[in-house]
PAGUDREN-655259 format. One record per atom (N, C-alpha, C): residue number from 1; atom name; residue in three letters; x, y, z. Coordinates in pm, 1 decimal. Layout:
# PAGUDREN-655259
- num, atome, residu, c1, c2, c3
- NUM, CA, Ala, X, Y, Z
...
END
This chain:
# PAGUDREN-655259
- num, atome, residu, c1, c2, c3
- 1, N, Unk, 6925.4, -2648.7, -3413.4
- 1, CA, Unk, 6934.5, -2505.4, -3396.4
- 1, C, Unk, 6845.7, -2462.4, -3278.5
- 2, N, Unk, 6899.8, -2373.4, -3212.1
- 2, CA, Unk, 6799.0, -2328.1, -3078.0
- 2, C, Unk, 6727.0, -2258.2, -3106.4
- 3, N, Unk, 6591.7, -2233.5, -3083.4
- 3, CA, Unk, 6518.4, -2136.6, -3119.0
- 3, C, Unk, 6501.9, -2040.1, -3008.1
- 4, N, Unk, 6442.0, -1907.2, -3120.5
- 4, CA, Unk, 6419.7, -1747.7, -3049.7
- 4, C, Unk, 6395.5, -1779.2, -2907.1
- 5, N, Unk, 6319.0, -1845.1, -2868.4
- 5, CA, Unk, 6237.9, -1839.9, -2732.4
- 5, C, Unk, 6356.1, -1905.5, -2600.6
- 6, N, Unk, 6423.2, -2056.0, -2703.4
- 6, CA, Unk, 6464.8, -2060.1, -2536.4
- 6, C, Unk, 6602.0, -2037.8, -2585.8
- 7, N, Unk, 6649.7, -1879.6, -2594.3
- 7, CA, Unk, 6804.9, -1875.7, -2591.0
- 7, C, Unk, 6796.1, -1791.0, -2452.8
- 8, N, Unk, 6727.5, -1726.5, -2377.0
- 8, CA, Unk, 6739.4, -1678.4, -2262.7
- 8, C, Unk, 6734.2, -1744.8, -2199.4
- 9, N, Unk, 6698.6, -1864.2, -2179.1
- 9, CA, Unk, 6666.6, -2000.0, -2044.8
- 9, C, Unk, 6813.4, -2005.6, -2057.9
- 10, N, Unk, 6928.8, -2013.4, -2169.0
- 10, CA, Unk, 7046.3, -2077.3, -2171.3
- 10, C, Unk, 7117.0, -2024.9, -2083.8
- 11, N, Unk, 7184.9, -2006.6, -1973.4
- 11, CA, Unk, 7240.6, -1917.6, -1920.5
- 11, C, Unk, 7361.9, -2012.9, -1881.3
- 12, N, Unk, 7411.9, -2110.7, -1883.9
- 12, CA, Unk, 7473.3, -2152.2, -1838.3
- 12, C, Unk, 7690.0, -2103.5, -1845.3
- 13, N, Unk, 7673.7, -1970.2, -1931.9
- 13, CA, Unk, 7835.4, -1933.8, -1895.5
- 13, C, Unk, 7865.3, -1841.6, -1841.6
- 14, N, Unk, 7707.9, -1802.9, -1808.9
- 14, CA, Unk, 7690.2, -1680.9, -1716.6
- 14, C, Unk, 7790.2, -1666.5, -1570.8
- 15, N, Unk, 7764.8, -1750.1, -1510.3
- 15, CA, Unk, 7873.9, -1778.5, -1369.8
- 15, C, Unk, 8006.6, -1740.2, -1447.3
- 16, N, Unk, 8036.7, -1816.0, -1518.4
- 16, CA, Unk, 8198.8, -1813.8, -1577.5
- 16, C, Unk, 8218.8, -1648.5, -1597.1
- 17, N, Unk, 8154.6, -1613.5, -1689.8
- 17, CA, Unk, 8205.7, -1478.0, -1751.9
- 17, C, Unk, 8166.6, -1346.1, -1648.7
- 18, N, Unk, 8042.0, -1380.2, -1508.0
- 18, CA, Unk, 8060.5, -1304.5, -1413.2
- 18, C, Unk, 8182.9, -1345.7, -1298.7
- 19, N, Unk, 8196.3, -1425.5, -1283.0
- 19, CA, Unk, 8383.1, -1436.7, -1197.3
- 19, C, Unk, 8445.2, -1402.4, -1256.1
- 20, N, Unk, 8483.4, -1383.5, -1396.9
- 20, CA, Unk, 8609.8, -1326.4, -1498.4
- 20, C, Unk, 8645.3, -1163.1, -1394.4
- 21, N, Unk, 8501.9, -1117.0, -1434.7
- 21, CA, Unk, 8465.3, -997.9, -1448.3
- 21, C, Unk, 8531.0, -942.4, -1314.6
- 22, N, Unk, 8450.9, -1018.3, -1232.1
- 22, CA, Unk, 8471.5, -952.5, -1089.4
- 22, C, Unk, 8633.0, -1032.2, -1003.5
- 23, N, Unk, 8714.7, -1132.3, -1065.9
- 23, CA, Unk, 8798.7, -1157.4, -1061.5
- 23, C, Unk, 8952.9, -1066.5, -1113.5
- 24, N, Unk, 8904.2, -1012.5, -1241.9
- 24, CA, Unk, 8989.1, -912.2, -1289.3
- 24, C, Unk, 9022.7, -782.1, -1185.2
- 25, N, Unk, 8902.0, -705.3, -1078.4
- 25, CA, Unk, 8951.6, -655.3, -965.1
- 25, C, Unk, 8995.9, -699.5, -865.7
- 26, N, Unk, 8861.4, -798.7, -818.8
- 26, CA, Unk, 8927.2, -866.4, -683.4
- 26, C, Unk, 9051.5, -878.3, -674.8
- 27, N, Unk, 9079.9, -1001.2, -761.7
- 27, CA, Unk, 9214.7, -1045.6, -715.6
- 27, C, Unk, 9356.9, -972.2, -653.3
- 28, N, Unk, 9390.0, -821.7, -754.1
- 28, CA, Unk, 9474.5, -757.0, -737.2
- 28, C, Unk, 9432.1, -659.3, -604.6
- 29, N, Unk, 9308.5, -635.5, -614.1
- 29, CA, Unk, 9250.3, -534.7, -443.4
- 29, C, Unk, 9277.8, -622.8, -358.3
- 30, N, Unk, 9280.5, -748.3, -383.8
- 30, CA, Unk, 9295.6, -825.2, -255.6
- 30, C, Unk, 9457.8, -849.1, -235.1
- 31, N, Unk, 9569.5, -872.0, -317.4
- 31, CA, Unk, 9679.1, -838.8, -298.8
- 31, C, Unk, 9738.5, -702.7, -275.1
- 32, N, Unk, 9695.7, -623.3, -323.4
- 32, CA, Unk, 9741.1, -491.7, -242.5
- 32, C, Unk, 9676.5, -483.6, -140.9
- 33, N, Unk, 9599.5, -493.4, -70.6
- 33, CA, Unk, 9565.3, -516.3, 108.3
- 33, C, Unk, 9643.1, -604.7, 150.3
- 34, N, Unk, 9678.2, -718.5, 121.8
- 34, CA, Unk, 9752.1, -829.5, 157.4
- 34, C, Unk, 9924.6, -743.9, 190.7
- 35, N, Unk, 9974.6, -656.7, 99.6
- 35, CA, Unk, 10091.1, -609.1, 86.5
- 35, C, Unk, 10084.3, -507.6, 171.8
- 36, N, Unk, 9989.1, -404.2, 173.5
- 36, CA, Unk, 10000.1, -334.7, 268.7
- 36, C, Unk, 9986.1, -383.9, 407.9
- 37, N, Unk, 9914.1, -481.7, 453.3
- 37, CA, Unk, 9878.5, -552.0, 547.8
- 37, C, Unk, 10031.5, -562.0, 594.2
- 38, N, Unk, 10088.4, -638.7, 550.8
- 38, CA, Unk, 10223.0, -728.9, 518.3
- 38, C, Unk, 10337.6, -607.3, 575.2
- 39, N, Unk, 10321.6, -506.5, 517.2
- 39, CA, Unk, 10415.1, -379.5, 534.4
- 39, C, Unk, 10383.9, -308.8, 664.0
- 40, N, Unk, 10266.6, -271.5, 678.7
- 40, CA, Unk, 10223.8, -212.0, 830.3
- 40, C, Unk, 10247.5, -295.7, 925.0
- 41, N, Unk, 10254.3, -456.4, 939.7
- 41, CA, Unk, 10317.8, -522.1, 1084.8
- 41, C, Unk, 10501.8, -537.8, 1055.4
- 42, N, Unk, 10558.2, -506.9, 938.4
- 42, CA, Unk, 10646.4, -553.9, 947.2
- 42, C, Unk, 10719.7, -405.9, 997.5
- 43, N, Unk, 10636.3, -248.1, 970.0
- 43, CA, Unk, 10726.4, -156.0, 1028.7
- 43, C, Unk, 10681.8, -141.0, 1139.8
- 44, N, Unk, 10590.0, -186.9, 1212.1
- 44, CA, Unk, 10498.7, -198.8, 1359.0
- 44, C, Unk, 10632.1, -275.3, 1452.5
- 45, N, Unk, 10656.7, -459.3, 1374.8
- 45, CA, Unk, 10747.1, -499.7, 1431.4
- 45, C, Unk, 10893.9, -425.4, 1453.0
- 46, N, Unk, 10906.9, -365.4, 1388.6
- 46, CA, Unk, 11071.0, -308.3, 1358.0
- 46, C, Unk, 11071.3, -205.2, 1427.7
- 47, N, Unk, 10925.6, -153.1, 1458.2
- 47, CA, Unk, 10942.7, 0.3, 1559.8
- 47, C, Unk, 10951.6, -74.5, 1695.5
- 48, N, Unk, 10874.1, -152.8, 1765.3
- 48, CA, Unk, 10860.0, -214.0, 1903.8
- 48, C, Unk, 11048.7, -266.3, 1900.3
- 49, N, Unk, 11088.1, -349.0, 1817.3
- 49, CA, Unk, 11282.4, -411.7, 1824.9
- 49, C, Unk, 11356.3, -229.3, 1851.6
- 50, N, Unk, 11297.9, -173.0, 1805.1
- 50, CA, Unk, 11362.7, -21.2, 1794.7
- 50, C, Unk, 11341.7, 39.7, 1935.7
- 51, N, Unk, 11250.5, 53.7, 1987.4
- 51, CA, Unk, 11197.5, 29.1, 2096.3
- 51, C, Unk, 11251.9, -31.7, 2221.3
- 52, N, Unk, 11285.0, -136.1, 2237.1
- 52, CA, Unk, 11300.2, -253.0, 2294.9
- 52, C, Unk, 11472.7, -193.3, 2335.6
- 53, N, Unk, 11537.4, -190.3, 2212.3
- 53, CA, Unk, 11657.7, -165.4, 2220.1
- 53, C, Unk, 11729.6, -24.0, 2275.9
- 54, N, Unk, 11671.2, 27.5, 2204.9
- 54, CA, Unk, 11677.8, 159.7, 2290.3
- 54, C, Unk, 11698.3, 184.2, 2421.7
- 55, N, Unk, 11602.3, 93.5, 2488.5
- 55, CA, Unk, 11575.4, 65.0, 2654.9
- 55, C, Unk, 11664.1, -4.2, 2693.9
- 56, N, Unk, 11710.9, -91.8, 2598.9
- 56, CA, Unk, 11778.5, -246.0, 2700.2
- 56, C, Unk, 11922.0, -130.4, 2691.7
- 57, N, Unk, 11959.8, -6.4, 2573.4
- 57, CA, Unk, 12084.0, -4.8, 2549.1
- 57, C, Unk, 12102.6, 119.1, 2696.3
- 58, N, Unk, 11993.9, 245.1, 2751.3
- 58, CA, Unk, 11976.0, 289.4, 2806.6
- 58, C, Unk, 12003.8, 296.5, 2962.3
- 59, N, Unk, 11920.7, 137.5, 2978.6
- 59, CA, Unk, 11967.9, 92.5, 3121.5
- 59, C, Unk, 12074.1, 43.7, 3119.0
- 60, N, Unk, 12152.6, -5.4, 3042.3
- 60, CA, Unk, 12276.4, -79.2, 3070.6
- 60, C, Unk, 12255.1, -245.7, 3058.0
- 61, N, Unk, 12132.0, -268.6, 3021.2
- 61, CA, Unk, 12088.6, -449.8, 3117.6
- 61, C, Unk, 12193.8, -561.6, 3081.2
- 62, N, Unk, 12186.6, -646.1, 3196.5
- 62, CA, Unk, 12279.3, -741.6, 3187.2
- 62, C, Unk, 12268.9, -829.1, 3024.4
- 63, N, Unk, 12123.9, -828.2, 3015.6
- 63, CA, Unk, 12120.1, -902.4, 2868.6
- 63, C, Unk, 12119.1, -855.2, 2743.3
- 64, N, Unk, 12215.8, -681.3, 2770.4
- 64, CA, Unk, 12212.9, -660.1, 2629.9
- 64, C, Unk, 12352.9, -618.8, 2667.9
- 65, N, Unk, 12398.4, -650.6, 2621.9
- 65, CA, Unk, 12609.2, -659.3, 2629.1
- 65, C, Unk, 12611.9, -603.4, 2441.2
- 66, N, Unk, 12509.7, -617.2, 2399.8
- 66, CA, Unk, 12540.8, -563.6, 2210.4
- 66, C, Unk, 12451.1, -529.9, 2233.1
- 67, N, Unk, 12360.9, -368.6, 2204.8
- 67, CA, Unk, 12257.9, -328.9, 2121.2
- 67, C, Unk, 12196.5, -388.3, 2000.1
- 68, N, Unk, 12308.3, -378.5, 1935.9
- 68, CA, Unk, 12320.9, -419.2, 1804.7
- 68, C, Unk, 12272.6, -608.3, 1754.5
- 69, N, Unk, 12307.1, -678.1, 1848.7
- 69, CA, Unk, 12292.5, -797.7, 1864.3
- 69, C, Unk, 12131.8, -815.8, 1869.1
- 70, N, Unk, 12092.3, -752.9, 2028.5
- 70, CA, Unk, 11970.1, -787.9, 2078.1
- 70, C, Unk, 11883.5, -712.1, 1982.2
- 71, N, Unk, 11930.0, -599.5, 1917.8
- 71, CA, Unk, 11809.1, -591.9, 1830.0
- 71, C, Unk, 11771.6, -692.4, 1653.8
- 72, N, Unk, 11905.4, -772.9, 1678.8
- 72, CA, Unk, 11887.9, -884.7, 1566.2
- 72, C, Unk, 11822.2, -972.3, 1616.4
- 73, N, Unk, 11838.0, -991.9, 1717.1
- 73, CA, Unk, 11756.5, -1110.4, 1811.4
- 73, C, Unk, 11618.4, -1114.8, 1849.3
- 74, N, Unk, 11575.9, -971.4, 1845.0
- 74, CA, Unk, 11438.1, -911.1, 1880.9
- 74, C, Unk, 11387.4, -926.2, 1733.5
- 75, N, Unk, 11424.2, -871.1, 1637.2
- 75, CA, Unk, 11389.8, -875.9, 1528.1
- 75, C, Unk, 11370.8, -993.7, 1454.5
- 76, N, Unk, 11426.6, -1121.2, 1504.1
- 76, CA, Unk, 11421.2, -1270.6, 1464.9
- 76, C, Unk, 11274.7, -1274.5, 1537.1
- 77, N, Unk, 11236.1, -1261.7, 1680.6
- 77, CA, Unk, 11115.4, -1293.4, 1743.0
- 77, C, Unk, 10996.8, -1233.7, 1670.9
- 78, N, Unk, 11030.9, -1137.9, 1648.8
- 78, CA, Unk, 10910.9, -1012.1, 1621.6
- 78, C, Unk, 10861.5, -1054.1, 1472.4
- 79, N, Unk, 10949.1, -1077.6, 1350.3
- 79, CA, Unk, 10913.5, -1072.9, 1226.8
- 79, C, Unk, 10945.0, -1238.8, 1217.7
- 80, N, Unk, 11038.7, -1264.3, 1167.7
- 80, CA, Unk, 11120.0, -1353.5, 1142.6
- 80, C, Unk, 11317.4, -1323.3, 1156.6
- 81, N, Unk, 11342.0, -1474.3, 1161.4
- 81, CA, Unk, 11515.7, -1473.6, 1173.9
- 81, C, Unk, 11574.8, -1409.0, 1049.5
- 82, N, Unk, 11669.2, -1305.8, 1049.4
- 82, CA, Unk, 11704.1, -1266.6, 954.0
- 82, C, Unk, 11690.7, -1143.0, 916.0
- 83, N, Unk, 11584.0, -1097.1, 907.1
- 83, CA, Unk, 11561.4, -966.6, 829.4
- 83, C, Unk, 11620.0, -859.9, 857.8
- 84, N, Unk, 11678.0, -836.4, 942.5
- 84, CA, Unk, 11806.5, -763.2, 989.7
- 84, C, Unk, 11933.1, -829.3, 1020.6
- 85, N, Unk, 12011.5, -790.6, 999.7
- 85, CA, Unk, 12184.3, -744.3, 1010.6
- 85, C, Unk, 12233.4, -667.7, 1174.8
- 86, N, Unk, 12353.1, -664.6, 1217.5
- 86, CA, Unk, 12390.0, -553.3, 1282.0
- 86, C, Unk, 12378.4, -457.4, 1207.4
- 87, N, Unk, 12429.2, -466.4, 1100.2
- 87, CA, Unk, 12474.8, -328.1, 992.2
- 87, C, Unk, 12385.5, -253.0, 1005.8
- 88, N, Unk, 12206.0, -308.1, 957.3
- 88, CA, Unk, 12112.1, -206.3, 972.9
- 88, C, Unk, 12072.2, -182.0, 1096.6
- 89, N, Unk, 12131.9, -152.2, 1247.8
- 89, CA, Unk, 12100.1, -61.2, 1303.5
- 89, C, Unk, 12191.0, 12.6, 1356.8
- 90, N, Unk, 12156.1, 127.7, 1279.9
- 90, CA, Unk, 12286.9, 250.1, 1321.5
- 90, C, Unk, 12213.9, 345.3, 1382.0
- 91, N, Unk, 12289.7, 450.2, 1399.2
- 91, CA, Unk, 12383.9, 469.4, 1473.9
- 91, C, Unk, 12392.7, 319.9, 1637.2
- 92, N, Unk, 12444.2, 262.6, 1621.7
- 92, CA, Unk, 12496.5, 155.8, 1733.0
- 92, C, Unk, 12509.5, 227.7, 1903.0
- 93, N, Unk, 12427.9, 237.4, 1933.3
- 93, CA, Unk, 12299.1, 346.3, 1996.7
- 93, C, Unk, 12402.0, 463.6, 2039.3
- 94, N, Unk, 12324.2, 558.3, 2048.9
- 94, CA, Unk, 12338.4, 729.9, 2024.5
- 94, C, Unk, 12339.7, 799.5, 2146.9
- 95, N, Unk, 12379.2, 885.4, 2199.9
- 95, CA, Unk, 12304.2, 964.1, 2311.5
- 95, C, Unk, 12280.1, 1090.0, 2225.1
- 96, N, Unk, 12167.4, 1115.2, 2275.5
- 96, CA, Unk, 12096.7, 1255.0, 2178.2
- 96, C, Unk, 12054.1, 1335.8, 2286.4
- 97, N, Unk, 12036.9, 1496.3, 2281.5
- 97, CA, Unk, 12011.5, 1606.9, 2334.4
- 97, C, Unk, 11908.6, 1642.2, 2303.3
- 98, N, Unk, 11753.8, 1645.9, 2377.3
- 98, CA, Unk, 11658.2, 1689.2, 2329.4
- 98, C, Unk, 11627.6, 1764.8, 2438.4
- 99, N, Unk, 11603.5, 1862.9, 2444.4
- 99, CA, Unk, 11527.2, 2007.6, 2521.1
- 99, C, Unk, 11648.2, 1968.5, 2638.3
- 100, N, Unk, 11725.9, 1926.5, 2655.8
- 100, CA, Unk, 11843.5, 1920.2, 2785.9
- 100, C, Unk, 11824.2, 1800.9, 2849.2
- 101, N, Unk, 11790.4, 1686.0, 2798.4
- 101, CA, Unk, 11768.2, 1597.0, 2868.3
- 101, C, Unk, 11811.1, 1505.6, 2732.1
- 102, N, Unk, 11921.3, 1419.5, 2840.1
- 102, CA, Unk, 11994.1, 1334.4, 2748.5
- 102, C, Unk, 11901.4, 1143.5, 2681.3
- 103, N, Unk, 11902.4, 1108.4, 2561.7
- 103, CA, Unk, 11809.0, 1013.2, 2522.1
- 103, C, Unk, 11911.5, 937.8, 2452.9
- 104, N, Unk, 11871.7, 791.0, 2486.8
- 104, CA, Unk, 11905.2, 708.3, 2353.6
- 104, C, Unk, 11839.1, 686.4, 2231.4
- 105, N, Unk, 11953.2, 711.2, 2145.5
- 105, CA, Unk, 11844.3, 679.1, 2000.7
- 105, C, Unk, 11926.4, 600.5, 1941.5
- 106, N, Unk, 11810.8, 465.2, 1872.9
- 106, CA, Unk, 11809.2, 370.5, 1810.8
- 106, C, Unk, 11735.2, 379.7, 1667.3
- 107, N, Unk, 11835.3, 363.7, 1546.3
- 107, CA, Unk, 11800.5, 371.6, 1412.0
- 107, C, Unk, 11766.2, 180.6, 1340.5
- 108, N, Unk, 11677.5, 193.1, 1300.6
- 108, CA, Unk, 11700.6, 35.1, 1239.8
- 108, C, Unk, 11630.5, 58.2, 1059.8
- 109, N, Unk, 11722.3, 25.1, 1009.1
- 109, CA, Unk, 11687.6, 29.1, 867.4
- 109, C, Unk, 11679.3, -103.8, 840.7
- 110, N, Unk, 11559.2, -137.7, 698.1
- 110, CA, Unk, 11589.9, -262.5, 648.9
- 110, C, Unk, 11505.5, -275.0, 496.1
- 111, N, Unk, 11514.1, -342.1, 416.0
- 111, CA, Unk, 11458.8, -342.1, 283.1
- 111, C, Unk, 11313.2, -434.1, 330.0
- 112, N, Unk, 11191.3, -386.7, 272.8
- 112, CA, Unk, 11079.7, -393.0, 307.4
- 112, C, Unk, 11087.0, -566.9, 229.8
- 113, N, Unk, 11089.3, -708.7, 317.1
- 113, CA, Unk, 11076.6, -840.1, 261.5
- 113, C, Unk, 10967.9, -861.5, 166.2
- 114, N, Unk, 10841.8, -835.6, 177.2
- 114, CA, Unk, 10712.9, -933.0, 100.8
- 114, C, Unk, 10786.4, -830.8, -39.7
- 115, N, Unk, 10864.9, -751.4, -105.3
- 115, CA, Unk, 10870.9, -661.5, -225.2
- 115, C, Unk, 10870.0, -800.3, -332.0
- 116, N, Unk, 10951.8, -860.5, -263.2
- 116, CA, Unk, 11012.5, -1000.9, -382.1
- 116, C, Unk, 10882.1, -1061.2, -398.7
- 117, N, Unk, 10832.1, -1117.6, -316.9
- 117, CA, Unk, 10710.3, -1185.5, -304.5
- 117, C, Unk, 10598.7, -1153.8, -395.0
- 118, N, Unk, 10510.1, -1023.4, -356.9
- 118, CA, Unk, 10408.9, -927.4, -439.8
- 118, C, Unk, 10469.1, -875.2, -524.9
- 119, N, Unk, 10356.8, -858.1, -603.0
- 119, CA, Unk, 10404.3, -745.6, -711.3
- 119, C, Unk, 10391.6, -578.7, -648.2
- 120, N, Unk, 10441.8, -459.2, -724.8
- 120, CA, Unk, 10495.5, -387.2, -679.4
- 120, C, Unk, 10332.1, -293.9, -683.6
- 121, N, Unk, 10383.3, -204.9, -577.4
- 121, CA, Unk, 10454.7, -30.8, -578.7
- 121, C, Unk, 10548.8, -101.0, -463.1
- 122, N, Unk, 10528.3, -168.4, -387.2
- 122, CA, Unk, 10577.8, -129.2, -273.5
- 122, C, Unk, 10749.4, -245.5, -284.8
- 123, N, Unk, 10743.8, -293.0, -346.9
- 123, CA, Unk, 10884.5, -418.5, -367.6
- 123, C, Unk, 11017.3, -269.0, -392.6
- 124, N, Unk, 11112.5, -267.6, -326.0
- 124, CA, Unk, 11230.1, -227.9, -302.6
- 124, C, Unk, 11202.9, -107.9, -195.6
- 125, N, Unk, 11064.3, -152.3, -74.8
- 125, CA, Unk, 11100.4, 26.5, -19.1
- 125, C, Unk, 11188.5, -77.1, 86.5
- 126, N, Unk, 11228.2, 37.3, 156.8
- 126, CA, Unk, 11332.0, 81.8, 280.1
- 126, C, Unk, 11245.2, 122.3, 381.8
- 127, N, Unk, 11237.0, 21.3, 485.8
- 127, CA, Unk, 11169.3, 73.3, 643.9
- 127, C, Unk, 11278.0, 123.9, 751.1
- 128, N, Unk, 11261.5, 220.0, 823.0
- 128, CA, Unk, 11304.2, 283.6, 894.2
- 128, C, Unk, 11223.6, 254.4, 1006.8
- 129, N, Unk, 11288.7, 279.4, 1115.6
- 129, CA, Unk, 11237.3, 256.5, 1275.6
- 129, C, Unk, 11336.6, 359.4, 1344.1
- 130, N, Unk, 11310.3, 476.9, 1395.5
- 130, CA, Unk, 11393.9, 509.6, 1510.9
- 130, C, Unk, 11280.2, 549.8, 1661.8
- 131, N, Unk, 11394.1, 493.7, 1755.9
- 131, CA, Unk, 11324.6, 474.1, 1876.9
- 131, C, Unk, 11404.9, 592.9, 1974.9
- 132, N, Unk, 11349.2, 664.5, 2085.8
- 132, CA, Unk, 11428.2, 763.1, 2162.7
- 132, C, Unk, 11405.3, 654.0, 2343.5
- 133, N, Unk, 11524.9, 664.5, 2391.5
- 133, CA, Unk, 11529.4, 599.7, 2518.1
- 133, C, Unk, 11537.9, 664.8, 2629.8
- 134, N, Unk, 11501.4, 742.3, 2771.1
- 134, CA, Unk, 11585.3, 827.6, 2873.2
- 134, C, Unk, 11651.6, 790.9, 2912.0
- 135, N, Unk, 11766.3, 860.5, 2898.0
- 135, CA, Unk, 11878.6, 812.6, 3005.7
- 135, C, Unk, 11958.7, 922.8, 3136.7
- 136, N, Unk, 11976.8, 834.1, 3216.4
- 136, CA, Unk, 11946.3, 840.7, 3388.6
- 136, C, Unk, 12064.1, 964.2, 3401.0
- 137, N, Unk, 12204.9, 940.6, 3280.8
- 137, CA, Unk, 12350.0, 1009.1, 3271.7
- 137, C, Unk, 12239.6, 1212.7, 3307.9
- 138, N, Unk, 12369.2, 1292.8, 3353.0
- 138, CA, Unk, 12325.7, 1446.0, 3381.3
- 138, C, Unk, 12312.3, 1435.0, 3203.2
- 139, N, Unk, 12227.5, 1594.8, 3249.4
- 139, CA, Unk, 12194.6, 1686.1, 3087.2
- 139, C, Unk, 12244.8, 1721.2, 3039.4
- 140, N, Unk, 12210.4, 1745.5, 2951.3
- 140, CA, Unk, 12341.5, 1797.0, 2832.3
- 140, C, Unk, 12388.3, 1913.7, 2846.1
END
């Protein structure tokens, strides 16, 4: 039997039951930074492809013959291969009227990837990207 005096020397599950402790927050604070982390470059990436396209669709450039294409293609570089479709970028570029001066606009939608991955709030959002381009055509 241990006696009165040395049950305070015993400390030995002390470590254990202080990592429980401070494991029960960590862990999940550190996955929701991880997710948000995860979400802020992936609509960062999707705005610059939004971006990108807009311009290439604007000037006319020899290497964008599809909007729609090069921004699947941009979007393979930027994030990974895949995460877009043609489908998600519509309007399949736009000319828009802003204060009389004619713009391209580029829409890119897509279902936010890490959702499957992490656990939620953020698993099924929808990122949006729209980009405005000048274009050289008279005003509206």
């Amino acid at each position: 039997m241990i006696g009165f005096r040395k049950l305070p020397r015993r400390c030995g599950g002390a470590t254990a039951i202080e990592f429980a402790l401070v494991a029960g927050i960590f862990l999940p604070l550190s996955f929701a930074i991880l997710d948000a982390g995860l979400l802020l470059w992936t609509k960062g990436a999707l705005q610059s492809v939004a971006a990108l396209t807009a311009r290439c669709a604007a000037i006319t450039s020899a290497n964008c013959t599809s909007a729609q294409q090069f921004a699947v293609t941009g979007a393979g570089k930027w994030v990974f291969p895949g995460i877009i479709t043609a489908a998600n970028v519509t309007p399949a570029p736009a000319i828009v009227c802003i204060s009389g001066a004619s713009f391209m606009k580029v829409t890119i939608t897509c279902q936010y990837w890490a959702g499957v991955l992490l656990p939620p709030p953020l698993n099924g959002h929808t990122l949006t990207a729209v980009a405005y381009f000048p274009v050289a055509a008279s005003p509206c």
